[in-house]
Every structure is written in structure tokens, then in C-alpha cells.
N, CA, C and O atoms as CSV, one atom per row, in Angstrom:
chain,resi,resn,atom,element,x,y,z
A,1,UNK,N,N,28.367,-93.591,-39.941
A,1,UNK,CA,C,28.708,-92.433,-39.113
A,1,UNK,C,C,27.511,-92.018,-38.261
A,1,UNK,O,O,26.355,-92.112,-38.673
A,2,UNK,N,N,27.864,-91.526,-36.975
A,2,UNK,CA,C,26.580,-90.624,-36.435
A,2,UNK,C,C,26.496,-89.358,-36.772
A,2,UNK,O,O,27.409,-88.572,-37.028
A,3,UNK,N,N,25.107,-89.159,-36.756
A,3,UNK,CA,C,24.246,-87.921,-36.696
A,3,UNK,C,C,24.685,-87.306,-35.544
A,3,UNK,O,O,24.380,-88.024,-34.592
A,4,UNK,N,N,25.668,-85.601,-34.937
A,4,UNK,CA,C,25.663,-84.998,-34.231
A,4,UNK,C,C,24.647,-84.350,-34.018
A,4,UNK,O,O,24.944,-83.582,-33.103
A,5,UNK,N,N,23.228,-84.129,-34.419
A,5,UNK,CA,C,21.804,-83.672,-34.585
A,5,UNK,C,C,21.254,-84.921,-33.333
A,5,UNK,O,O,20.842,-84.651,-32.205
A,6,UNK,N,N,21.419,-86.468,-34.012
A,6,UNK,CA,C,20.742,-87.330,-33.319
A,6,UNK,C,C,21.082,-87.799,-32.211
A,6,UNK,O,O,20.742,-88.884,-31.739
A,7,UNK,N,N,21.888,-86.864,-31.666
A,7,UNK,CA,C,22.707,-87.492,-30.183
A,7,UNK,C,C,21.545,-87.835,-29.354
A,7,UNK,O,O,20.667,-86.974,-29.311
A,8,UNK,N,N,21.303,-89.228,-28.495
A,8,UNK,CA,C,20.536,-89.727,-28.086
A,8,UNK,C,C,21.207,-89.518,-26.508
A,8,UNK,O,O,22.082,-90.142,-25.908
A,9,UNK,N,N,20.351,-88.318,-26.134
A,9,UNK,CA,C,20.848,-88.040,-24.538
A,9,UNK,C,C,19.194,-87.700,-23.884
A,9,UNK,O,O,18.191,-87.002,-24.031
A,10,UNK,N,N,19.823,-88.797,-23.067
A,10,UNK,CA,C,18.183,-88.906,-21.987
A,10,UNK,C,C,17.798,-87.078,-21.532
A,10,UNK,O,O,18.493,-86.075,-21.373
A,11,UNK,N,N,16.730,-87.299,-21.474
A,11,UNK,CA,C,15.632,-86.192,-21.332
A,11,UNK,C,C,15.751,-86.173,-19.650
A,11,UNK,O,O,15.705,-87.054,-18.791
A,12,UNK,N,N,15.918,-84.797,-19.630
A,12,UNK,CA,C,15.842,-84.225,-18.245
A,12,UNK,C,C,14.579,-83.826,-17.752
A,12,UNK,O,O,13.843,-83.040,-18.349
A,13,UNK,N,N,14.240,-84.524,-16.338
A,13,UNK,CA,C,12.833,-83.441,-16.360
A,13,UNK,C,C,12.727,-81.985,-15.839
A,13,UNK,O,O,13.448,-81.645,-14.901
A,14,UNK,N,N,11.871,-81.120,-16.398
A,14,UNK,CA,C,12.462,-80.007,-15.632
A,14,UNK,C,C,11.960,-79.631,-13.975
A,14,UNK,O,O,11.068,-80.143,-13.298
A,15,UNK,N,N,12.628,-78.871,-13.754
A,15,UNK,CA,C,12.504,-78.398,-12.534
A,15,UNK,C,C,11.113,-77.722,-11.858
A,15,UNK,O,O,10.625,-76.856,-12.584
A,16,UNK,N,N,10.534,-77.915,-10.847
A,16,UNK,CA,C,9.339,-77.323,-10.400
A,16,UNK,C,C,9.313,-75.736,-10.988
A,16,UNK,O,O,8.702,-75.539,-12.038
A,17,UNK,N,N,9.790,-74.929,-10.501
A,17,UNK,CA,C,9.708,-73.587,-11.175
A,17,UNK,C,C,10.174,-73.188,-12.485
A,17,UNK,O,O,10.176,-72.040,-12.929
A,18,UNK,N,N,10.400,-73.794,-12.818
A,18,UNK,CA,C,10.283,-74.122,-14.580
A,18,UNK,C,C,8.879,-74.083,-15.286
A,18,UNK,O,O,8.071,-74.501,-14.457
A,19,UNK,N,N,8.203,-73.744,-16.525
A,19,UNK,CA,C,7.433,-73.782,-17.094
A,19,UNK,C,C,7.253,-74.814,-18.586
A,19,UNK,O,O,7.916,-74.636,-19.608
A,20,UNK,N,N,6.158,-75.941,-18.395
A,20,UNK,CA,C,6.239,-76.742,-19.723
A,20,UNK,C,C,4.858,-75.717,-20.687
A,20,UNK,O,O,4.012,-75.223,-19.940
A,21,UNK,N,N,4.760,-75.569,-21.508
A,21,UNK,CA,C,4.101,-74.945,-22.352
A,21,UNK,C,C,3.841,-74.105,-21.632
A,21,UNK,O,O,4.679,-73.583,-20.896
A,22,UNK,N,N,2.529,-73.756,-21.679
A,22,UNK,CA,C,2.207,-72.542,-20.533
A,22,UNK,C,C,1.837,-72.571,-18.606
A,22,UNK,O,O,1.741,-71.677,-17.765
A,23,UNK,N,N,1.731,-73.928,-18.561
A,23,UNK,CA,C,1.738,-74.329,-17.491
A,23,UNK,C,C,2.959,-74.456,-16.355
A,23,UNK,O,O,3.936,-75.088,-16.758
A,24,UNK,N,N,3.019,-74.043,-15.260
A,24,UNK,CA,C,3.792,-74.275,-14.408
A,24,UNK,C,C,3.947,-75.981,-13.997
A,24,UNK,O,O,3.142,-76.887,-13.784
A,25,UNK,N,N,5.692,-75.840,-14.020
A,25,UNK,CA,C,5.422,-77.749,-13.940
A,25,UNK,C,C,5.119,-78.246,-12.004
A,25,UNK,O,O,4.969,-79.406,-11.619
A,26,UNK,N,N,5.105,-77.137,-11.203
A,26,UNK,CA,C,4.542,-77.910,-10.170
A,26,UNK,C,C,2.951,-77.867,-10.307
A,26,UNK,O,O,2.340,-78.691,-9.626
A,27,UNK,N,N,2.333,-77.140,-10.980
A,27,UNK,CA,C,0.681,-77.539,-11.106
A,27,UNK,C,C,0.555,-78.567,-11.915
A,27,UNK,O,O,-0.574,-79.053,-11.985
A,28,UNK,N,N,1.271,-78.970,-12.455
A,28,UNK,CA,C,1.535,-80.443,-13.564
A,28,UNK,C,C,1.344,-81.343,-12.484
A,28,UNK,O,O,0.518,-82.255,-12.533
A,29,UNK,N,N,2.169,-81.091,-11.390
A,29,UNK,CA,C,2.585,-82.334,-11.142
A,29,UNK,C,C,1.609,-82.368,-9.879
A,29,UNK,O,O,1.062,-83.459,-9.720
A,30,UNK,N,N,1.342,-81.540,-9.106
A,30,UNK,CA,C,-0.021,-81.369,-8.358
A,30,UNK,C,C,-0.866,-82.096,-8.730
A,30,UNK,O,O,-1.302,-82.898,-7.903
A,31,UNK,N,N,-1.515,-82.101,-10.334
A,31,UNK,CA,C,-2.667,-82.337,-11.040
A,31,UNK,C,C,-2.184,-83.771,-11.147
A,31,UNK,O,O,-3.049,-84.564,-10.775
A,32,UNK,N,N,-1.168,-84.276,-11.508
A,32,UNK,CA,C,-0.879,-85.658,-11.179
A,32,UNK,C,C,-1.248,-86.320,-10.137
A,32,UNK,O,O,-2.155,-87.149,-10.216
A,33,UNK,N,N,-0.492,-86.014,-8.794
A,33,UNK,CA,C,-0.617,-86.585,-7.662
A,33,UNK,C,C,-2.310,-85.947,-7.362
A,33,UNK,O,O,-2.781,-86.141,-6.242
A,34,UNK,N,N,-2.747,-85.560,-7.907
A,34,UNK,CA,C,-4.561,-85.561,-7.238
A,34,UNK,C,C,-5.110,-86.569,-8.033
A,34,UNK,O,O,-5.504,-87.592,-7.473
A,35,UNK,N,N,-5.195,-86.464,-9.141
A,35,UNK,CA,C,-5.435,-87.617,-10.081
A,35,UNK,C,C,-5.435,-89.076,-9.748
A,35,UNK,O,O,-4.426,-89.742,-9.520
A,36,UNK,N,N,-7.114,-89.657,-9.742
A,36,UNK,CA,C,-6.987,-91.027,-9.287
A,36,UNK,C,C,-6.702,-91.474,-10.540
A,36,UNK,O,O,-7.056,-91.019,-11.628
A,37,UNK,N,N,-5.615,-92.980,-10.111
A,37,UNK,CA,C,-5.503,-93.979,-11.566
A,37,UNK,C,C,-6.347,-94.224,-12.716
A,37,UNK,O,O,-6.054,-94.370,-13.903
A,38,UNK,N,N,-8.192,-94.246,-11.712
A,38,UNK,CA,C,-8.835,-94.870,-12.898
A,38,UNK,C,C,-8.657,-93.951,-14.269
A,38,UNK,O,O,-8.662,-94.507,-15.367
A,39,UNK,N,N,-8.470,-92.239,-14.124
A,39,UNK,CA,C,-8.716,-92.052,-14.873
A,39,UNK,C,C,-7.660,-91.356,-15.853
A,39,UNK,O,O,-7.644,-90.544,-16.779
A,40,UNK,N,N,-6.849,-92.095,-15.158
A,40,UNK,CA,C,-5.269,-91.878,-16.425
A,40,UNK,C,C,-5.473,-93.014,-17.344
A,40,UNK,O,O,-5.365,-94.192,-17.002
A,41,UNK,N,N,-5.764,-92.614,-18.495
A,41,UNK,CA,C,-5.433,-93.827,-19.761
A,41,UNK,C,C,-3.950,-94.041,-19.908
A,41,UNK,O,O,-3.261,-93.102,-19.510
A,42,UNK,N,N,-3.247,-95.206,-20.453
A,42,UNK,CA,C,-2.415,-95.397,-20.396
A,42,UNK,C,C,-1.801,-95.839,-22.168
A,42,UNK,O,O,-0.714,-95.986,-22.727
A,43,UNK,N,N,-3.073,-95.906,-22.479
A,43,UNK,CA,C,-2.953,-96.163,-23.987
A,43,UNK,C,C,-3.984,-95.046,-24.727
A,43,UNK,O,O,-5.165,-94.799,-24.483
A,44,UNK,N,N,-3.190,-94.551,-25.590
A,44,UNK,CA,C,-4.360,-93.190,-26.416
A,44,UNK,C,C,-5.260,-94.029,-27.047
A,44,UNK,O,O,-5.154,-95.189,-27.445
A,45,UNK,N,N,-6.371,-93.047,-27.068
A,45,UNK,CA,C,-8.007,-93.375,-27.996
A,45,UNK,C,C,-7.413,-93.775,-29.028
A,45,UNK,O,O,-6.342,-93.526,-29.582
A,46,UNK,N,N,-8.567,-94.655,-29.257
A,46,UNK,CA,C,-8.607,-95.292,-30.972
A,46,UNK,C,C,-8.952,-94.192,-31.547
A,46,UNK,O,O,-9.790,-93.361,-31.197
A,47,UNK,N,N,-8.000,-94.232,-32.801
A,47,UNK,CA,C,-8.553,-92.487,-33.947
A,47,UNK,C,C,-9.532,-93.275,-34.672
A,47,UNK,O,O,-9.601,-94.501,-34.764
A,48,UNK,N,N,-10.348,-92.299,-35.219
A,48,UNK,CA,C,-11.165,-92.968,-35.639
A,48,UNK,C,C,-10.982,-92.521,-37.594
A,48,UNK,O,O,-10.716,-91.429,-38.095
A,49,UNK,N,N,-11.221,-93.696,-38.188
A,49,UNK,CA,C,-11.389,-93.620,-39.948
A,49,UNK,C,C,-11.933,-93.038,-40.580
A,49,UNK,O,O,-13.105,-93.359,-40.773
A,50,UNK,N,N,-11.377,-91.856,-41.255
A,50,UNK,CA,C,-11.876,-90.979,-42.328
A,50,UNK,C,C,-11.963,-91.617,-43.605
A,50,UNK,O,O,-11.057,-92.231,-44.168
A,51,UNK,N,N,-13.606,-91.341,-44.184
A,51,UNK,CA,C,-14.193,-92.103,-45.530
A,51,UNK,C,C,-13.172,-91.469,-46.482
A,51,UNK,O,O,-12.634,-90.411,-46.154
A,52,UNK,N,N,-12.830,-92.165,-47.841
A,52,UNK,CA,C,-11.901,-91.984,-48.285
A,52,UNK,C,C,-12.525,-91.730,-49.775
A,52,UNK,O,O,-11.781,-91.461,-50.719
């Protein structure tokens, strides 16, 4: 059976005058388009190993 919880419905993005956390999403997206490539990572930092 499915999960009515797990309904798998694509993610909308929101709208410029909309707000993602506390940020306005057109300064999001400003800060994007200024943003040169080099310095978007595309893969997150290595975490690093806590002694055990």
C-alpha cells in the first residue's frame, strides 16, 4: 500500500516575493546570479572524524 504522508509530488519553487527562512527569495536568487562558478561547491566538505 502507499503512504498518503509519502506522496511524492515535485517541489515547487517559490515565488520571488515569497520568503525561504528568513531571507527574501529574490536576494537568494540575486546572490546566485552574482556568484561566480568557481566558488559554488557542488559537492559538500568532507566531515571530518571524531576520536572515538
Amino acid at each position: 500500500m502507499t503512504d498518503p504522508k509519502k506522496s511524492e509530488t515535485p517541489k515547487e519553487e517559490p515565488a520571488l516575493w515569497e520568503s525561504y527562512g528568513s531571507f527574501p527569495v529574490w536576494v537568494l536568487k540575486l546572490i546566485s546570479a552574482l556568484t561566480p562558478d568557481f566558488l559554488i561547491s557542488k559537492s559538500p566538505a568532507p566531515k571530518k572524524k571524531l576520536p572515538q
